[in-house]
C-alpha positions in Angstrom: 0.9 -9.6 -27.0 1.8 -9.2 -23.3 -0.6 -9.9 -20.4 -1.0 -9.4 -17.2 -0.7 -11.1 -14.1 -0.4 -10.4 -10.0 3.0 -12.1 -8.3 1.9 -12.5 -4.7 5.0 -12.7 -2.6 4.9 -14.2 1.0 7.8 -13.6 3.3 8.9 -16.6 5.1 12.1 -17.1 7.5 13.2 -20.5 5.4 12.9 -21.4 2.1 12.8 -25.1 3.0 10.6 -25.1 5.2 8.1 -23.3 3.2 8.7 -25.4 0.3 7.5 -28.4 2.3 4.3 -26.6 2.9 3.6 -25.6 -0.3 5.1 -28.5 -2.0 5.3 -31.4 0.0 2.4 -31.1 2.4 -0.1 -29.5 0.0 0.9 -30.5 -3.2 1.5 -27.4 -5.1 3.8 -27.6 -8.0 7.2 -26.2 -7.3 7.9 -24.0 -10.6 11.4 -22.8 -9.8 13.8 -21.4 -6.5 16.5 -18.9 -7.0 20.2 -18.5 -4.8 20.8 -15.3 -3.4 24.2 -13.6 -4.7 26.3 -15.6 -3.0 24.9 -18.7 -5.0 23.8 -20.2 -2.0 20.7 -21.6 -0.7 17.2 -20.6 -2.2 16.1 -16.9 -1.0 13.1 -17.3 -3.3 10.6 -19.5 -4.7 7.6 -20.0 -6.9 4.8 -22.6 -6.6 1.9 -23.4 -8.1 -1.7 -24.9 -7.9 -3.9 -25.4 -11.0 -3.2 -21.9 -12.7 -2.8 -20.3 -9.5 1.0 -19.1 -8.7 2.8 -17.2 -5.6 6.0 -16.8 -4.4 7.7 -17.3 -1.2 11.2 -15.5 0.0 13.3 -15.0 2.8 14.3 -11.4 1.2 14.2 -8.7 3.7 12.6 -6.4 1.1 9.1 -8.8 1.2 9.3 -8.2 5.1 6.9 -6.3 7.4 6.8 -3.4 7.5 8.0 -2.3 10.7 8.6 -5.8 12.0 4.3 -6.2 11.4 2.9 -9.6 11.8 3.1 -11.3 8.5 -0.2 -11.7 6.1 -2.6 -9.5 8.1 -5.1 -8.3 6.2 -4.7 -10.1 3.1 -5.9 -13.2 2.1 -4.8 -15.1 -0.7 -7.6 -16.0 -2.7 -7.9 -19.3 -5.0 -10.6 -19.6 -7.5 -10.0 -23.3 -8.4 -11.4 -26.0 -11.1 -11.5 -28.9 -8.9 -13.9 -29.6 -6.5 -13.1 -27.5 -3.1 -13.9 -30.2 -1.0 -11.6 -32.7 -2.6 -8.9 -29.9 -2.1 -10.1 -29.7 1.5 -10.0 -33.3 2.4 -6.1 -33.5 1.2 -5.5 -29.7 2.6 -6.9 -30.2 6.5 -4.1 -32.3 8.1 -1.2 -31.5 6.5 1.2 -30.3 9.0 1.1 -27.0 9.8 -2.2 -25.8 8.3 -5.0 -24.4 10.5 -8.5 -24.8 9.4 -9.8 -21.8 9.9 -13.3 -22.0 8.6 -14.4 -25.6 7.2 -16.0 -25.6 3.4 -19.5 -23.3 3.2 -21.4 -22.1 0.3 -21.2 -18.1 -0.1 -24.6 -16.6 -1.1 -22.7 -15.2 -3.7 -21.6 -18.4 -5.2 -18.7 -19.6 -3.9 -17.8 -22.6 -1.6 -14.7 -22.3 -0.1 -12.5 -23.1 2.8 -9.5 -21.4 4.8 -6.8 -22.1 6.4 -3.6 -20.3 7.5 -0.5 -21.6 7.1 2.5 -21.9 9.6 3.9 -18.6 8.2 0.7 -16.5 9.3 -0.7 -15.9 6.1 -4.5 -16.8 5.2 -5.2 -19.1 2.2 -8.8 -19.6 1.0 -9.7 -22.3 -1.4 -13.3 -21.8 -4.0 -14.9 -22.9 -6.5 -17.8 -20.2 -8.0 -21.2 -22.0 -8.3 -23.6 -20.1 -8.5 -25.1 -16.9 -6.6 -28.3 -18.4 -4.4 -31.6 -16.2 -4.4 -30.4 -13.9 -1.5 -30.3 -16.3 1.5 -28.0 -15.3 4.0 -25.7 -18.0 3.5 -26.3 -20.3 6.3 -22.6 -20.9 8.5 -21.0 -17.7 6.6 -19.3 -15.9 9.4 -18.5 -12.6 7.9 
């Protein structure tokens, strides 16, 4: 039987330097790269962390539209199995990442942290606890 699943794809300017983001700095599993027609250098990767997968390429097709800033708008979203915190303390100072809000618990039962990486796009890391009794979330800046 076939399922489903969403691709994510973030455009970046080089393949390299993405991979040591991704890869080397926050220790994603790289899952495969693919040449461009000329058999080149990568245009286009895959990485992964836990179950979680995207893809990064230098493709002009994954570009803004109309020369747009990259990742506004969208955040990419991981619902983790480890502890987010442990994730945070190896994710914070790696080279490149911004910290854009430190862990917090959701009222709705998350705890998560973001960050944006050096490419422009907004990464936020959760686990699901579970929902409080309506508190407003205490540090949540929604």
């Amino acid at each position: 039987m076939a399922s489903s699943n969403l691709s994510p794809i973030l455009y970046v300017d080089d393949i390299d330097q993405a991979l040591r983001f991704y890869r080397d700095g926050l220790g994603f599993t790289e899952l495969w790269t693919a040449a461009g027609p000329d058999g080149g250098a990568p245009i286009i990767a895959a990485v992964q962390v836990e179950d979680a997968s995207l893809m990064v390429s230098q493709m002009p097709m994954f570009a803004p539209a109309n020369g747009g800033p990259r990742g506004d708008g969208v955040t990419m979203w991981f619902n983790l199995a480890e502890p987010v915190d442990d994730y945070f303390a190896r994710f914070r100072d790696v080279s490149g990442a911004t910290v854009t809000q430190e862990p917090i618990d959701y009222p709705w039962g998350d705890r998560a942290f973001t960050l944006r990486d050096p490419f422009g796009y907004t990464l936020t890391f959760a686990n699901f606890t579970q929902p409080d009794d309506g508190a407003t979330g205490e540090g949540w800046q929604g």
